[in-house]
C-alpha positions in Angstrom: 26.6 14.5 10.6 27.8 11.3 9.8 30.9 11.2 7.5 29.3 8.1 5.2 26.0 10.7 5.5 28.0 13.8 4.1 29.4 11.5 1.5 26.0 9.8 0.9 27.5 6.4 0.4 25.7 3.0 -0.2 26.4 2.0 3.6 24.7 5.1 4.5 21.8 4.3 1.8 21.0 1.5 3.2 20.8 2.8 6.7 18.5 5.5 5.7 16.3 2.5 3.6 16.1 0.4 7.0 12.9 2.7 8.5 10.4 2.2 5.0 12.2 -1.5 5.4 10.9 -1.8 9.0 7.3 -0.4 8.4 7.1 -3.1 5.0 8.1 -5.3 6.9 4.8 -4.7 9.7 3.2 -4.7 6.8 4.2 -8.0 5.4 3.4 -9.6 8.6 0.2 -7.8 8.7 -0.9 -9.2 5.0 0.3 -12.9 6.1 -0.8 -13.3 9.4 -3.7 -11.3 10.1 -6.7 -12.8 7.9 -5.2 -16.2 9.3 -5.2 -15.6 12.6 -9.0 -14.4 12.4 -10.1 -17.2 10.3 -8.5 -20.0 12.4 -7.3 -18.8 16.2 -11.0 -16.8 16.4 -13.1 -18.1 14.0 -14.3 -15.0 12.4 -16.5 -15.4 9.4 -15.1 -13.7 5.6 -17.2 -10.6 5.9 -16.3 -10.1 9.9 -12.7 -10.5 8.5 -13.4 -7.5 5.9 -14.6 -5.5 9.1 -11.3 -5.5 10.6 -9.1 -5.0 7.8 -11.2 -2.0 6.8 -9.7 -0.5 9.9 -6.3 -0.1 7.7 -8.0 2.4 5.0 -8.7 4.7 7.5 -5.3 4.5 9.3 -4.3 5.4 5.8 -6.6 8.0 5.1 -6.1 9.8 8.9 -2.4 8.8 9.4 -0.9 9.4 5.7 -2.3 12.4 4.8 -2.2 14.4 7.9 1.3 13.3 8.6 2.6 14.0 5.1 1.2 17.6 5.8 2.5 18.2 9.3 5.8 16.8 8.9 6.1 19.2 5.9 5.8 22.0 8.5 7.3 21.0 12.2 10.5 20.3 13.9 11.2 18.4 17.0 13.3 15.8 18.5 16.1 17.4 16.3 14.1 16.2 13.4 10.9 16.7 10.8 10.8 13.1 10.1 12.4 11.8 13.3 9.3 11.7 15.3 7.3 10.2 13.8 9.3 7.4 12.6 9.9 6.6 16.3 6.8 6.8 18.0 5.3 5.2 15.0 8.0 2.2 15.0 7.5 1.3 18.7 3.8 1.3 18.2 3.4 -0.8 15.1 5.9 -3.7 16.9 3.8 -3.9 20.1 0.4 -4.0 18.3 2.1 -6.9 16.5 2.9 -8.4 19.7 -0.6 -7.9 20.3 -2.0 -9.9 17.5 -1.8 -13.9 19.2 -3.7 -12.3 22.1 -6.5 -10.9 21.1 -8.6 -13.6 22.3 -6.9 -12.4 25.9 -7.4 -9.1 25.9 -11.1 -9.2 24.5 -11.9 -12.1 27.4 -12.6 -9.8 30.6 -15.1 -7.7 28.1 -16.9 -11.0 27.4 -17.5 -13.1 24.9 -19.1 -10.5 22.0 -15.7 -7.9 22.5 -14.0 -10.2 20.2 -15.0 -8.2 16.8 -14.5 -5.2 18.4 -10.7 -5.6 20.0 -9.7 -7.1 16.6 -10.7 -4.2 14.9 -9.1 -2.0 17.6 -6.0 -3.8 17.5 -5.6 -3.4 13.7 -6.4 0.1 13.6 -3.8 0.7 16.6 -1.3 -1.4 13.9 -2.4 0.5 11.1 -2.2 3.7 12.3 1.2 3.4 13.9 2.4 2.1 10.4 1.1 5.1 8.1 2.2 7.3 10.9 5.7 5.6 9.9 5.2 5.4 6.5 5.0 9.0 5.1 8.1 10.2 6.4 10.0 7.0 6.0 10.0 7.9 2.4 10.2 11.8 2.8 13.4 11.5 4.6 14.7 10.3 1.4 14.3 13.6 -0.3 15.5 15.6 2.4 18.7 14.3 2.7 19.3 13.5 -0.9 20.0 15.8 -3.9 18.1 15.9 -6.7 19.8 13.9 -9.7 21.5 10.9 -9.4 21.7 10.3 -5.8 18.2 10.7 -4.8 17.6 7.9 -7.3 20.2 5.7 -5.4 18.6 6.4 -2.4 15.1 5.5 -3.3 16.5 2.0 -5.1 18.0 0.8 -2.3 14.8 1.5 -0.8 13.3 -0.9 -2.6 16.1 -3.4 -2.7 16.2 -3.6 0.7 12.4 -2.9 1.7 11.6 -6.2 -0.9 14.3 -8.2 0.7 13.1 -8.0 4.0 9.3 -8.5 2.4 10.5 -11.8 1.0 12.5 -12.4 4.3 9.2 -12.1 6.3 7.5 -14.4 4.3 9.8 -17.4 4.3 9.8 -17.2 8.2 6.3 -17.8 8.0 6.3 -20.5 5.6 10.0 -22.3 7.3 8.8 -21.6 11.1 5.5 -20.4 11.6 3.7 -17.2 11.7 4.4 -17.2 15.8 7.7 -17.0 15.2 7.5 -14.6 12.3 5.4 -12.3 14.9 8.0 -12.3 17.4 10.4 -11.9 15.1 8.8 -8.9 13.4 8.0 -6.4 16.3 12.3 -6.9 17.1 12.9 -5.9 14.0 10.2 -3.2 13.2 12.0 -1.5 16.5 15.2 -1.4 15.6 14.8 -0.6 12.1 13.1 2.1 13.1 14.8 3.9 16.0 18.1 3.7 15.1 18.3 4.9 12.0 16.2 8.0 12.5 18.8 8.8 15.2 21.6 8.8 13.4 21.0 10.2 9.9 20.9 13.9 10.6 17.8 16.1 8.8 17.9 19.3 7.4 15.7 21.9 9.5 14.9 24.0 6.4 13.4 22.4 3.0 14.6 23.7 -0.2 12.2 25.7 -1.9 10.1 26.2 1.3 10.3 29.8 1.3 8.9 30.1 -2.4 6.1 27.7 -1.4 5.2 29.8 1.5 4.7 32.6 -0.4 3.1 31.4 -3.3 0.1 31.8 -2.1 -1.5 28.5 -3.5 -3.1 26.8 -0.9 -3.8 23.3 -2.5 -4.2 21.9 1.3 -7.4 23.7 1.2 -10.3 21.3 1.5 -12.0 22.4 -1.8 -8.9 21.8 -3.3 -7.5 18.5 -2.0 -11.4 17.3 -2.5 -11.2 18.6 -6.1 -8.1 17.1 -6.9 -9.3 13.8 -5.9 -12.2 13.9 -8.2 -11.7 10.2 -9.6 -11.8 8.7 -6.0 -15.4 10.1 -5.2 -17.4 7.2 -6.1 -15.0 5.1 -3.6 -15.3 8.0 -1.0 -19.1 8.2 -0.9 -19.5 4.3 -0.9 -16.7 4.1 1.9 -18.6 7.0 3.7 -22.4 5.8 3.3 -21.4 1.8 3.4 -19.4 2.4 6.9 -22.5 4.6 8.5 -24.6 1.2 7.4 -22.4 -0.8 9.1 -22.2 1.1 12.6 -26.0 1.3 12.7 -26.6 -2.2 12.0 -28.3 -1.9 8.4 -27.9 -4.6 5.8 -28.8 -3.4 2.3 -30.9 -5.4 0.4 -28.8 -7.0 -2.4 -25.9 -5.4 -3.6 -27.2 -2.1 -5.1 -25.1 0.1 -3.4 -21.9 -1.5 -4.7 -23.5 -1.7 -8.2 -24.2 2.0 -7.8 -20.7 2.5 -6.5 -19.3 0.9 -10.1 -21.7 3.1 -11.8 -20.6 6.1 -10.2 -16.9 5.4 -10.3 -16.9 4.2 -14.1 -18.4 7.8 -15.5 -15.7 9.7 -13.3 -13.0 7.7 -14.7 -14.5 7.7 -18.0 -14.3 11.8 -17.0 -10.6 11.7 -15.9 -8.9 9.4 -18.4 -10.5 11.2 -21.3 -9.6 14.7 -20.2 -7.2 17.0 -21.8 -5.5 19.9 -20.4 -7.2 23.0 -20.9 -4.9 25.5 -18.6 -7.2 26.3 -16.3 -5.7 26.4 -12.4 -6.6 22.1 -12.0 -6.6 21.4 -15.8 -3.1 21.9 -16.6 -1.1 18.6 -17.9 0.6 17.7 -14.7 -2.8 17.9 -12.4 -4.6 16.5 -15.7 -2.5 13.4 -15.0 -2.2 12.7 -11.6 -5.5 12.6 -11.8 -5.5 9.9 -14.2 -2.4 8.5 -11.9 -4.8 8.2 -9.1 -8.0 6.7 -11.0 -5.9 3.8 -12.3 -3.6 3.2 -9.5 -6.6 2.6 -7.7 -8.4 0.1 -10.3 -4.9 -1.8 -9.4 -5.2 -2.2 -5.4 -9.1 -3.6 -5.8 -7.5 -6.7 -7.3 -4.7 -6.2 -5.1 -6.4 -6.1 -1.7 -8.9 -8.2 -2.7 -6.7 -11.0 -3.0 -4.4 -9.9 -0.3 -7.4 -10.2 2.7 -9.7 -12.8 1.3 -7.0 -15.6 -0.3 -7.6 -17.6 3.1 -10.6 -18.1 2.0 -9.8 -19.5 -1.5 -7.5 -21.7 0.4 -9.7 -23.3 2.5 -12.0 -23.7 0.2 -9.5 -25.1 -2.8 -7.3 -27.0 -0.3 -9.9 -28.5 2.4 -7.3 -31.3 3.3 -5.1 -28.6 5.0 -5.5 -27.8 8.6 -4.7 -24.4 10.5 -1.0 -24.4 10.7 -0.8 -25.5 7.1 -3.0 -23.2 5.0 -1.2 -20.8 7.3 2.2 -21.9 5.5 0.6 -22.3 1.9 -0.5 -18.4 2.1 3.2 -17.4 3.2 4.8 -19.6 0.4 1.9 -17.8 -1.8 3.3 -15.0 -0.6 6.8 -15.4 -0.5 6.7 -15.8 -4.3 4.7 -13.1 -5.3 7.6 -10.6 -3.2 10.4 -12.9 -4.5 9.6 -11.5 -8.1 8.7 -8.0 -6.9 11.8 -7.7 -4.3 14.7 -8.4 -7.8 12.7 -6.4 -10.4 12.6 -3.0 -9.4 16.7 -2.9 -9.6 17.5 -5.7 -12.1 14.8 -5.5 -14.9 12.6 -2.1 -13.9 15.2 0.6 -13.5 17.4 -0.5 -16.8 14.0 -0.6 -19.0 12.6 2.5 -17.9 15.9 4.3 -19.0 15.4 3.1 -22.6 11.5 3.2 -23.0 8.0 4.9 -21.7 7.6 4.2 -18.0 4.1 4.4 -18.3 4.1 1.7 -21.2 6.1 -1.0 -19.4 3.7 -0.3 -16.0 0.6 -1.0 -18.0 2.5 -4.0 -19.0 3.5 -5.5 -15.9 -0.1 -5.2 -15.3 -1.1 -7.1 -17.8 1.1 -9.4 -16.7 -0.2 -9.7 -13.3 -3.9 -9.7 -14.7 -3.1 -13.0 -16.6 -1.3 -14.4 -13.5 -4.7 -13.9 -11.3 -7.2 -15.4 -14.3 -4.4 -18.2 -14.0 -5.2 -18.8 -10.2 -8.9 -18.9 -11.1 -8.6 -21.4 -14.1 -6.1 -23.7 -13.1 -4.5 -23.5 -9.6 -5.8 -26.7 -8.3 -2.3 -27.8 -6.9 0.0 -26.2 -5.0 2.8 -25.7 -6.9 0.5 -24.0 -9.9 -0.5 -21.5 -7.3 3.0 -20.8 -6.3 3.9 -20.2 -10.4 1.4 -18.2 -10.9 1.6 -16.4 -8.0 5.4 -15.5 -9.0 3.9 -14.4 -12.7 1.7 -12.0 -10.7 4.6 -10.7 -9.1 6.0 -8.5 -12.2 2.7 -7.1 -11.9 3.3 -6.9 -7.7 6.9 -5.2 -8.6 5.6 -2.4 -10.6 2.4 -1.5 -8.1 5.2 -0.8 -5.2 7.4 1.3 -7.3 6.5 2.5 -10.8 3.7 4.2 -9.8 5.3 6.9 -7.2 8.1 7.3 -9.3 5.4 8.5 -12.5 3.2 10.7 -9.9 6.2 12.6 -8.3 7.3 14.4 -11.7 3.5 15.5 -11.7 3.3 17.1 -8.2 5.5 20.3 -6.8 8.5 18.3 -5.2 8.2 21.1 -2.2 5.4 19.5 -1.0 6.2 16.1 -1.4 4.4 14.7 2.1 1.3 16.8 1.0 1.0 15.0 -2.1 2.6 11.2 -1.2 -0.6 11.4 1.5 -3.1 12.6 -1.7 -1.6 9.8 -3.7 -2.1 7.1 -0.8 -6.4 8.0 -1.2 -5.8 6.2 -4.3 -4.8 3.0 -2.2 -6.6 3.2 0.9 -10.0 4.1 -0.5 -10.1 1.1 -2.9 -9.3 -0.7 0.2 -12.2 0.3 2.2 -14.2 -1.0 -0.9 -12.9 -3.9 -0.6 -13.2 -4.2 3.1 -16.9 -2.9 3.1 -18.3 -4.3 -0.5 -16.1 -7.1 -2.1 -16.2 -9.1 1.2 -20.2 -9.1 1.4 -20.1 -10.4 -2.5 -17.2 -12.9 -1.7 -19.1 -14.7 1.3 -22.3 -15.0 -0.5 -20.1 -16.5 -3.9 -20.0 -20.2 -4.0 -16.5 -20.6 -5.6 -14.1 -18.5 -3.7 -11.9 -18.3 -6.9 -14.4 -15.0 -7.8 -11.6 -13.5 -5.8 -9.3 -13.9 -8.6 -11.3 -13.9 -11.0 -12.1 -9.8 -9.3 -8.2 -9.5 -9.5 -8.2 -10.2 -13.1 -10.3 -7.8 -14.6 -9.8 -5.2 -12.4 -5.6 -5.7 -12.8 -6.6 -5.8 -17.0 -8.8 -2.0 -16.8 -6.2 -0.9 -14.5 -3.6 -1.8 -17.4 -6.1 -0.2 -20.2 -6.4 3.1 -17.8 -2.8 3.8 -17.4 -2.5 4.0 -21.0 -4.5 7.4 -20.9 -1.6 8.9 -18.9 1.1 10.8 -20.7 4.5 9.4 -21.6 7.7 10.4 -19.9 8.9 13.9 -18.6 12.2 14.9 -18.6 14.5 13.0 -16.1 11.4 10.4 -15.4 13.7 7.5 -16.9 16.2 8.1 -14.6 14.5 7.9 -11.3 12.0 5.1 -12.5 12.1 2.8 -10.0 12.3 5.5 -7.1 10.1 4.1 -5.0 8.4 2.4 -2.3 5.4 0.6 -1.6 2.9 3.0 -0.8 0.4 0.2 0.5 -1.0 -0.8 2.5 -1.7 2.0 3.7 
């Protein structure tokens, strides 16, 4: 072991940040580069677009959950989390090397393989980040004690993580988003493998033994499918909307997403009006994770809607600008939207969730982010009103990738931690599929691409109303308020 790892100093904090750093970083490039690259280097319409990022929802949903669970449980490479920090590290940089050359590698398949190596390439990128991503923030925990240190660990994890966000953006607005892919898959290795070989892991958990004799098998399916009972409406449509696609059926209209917000608005009219009643999935703590999960995912529809569909509002806003340049307007959009989020968590966040209700100044910053995307839709005709408002929407931006962890994990049984980071990533990736599947079929038949803000705005402003339903601060939830990462993407 290390001597700054035994003493858990901030040298050594920042070393065990650098692998979450490295896989938001892949992600940053993902979320800047890939709906561009599409649009303008293969000239794949919106809804083809939404194809291909839906492949990131299921990385999240395969990848997340499943590694969150076995890394719980194995050891090898002298590690739990090593592994699969690794392998996943060297995969996510090659598929970004892969990204420019697409058009190549679909060629000797012919002219119609285009679609389909896109979507394999994202999936191949998406998988090997929520492979990453899991453990990147598990490692944390096993390393750390509980208390004071644990919450320095998972600050600097933000810090740094949002530094290297902001970083990633202003290569792509200063130099390119060919430079900022070269660039990336560089980093995303090294960030990734040395780090996880030099911070030592412990090879047994604490309170492992008590979970395995508990007998309280919430990885059950009946369970885990129970416990994610706000997410079914998004489950079902993601299920039933997907079999449509890979058979070729277009639904007439849009009934199946209008069913889809029927559906979902009784269960999270269900979930944000329940009240513990002590029976096994009723107690407080399950009571409100549910209601963690329903409005943390009312939050990423606006999120991701705006996230793979703003080239489009560009294009369509800014028609003077040509590839290269709506390429650098979306990084600049970019850059300050993770400019705010990356100096919040540690400078504003952290020092007001000691003093008042976490959940309080969440549904706040989501307000806040709400009026920043009903800004974009009213009155960013300019570019420099888009890049205000875009900074206003991140306070919103800077909650999202770190209050909401922080508010879940005094919920869940810290034990099984990777078990229930996966659970809480459904809330995120299913949303996402939506979005993928549904909001991009709505978006290319809209006239005015602003309705993608204009989605953002009320979906950010119900998200904001639902996380009012959750209870107010545990015991020791002040303290570790901003320990987090973004859960994202994936």
């Amino acid at each position: 072991m290390l001597p700054m790892q035994r003493k858990l100093t901030t040298p050594f904090l920042v070393l065990l940040t650098l692998p979450a750093t490295a896989m938001g970083f892949a992600l940053s490039v993902q979320i800047s580069v890939l709906s561009w690259i599409l649009s303008t280097k293969y000239g794949l319409d919106i809804h083809e677009i939404g194809l291909v990022w839906a492949a990131g929802p299921l990385a999240g949903i395969i990848g997340q959950l499943l590694v969150g669970v076995i890394s719980d449980r194995v050891w090898f490479w002298g590690g739990r989390r090593r592994p699969f920090i690794i392998v996943g590290g060297i995969l996510a940089a090659l598929m970004i090397l892969a990204l420019p050359y697409i058009g190549a590698i679909s060629a000797p398949l012919g002219p119609d393989a285009l679609l389909g190596v896109a979507i394999a390439v994202a999936l191949a990128l998406d998988l090997s980040i929520n492979i990453s991503f899991n453990p990147t923030r598990s490692i944390i925990t096993d390393v750390t004690p509980e208390g004071i240190a644990r919450t320095r660990g998972y600050t600097w994890m933000q810090t740094v993580s949002g530094t290297f966000g902001v970083l990633a953006y202003a290569i792509g607005a200063v130099f390119g988003n060919f430079v900022l892919i070269y660039f990336a898959a560089g980093l995303v290795v090294v960030f990734s493998v040395l780090p996880a070989l030099l911070v030592e892991e412990p090879r047994v958990l604490p309170g492992s033994a008590e979970t395995a004799t508990a007998g309280d098998d919430r990885t059950s399916f009946s369970n885990l499918l129970r416990l994610i009972r706000p997410l079914w409406a998004f489950l079902l449509y993601d299920i039933i909307a997907m079999a449509l696609k890979v058979v070729g059926v277009q639904p007439p209209g849009l009934w199946l997403e209008a069913a889809c917000i029927a559906f979902a608005a009784a269960l999270f009219w269900q979930t944000l009006t329940e009240r513990s009643r002590g029976a096994r999935f009723a107690r407080q703590d399950l009571v409100d994770f549910r209601k963690v999960l329903a409005a943390n995912s009312l939050s990423w529809i606006g999120v991701q809607t705006m996230f793979v569909y703003m080239i489009a509002f560009v294009q369509q806003r800014f028609p003077e600008l040509g590839a290269d340049a709506s390429g650098r307007m979306l990084s600049t959009s970019f850059l300050a939207l993770n400019a705010v989020a990356a100096a919040l968590p540690a400078l504003v966040l952290l020092p007001l969730a000691r003093k008042f209700d976490v959940v309080k100044i969440h549904s706040a910053c989501l307000g806040s982010m709400a009026a920043g995307f009903a800004g974009v839709f009213l009155f960013a005709h300019s570019p420099a009103v888009l890049y205000l408002l875009m900074a206003l929407m991140g306070i919103g931006w800077a909650a999202i990738v770190s209050l909401p962890f922080s508010i879940m994990s005094q919920r869940v049984d810290p034990s099984r931690i990777g078990l229930y980071m996966g659970v809480f990533n459904l809330s995120i990736v299913l949303p996402q599929l939506v979005v993928s599947l549904g909001v991009g079929t709505f978006v290319s038949r809209s006239a005015d691409k602003g309705v993608i803000f204009l989605i953002g705005a009320v979906s950010l402003a119900l998200a904001a109303l639902a996380w009012r339903s959750v209870s107010g601060d545990e015991p020791g939830l002040r303290e570790t308020a901003t320990g987090a990462s973004p859960s994202t993407s994936h």
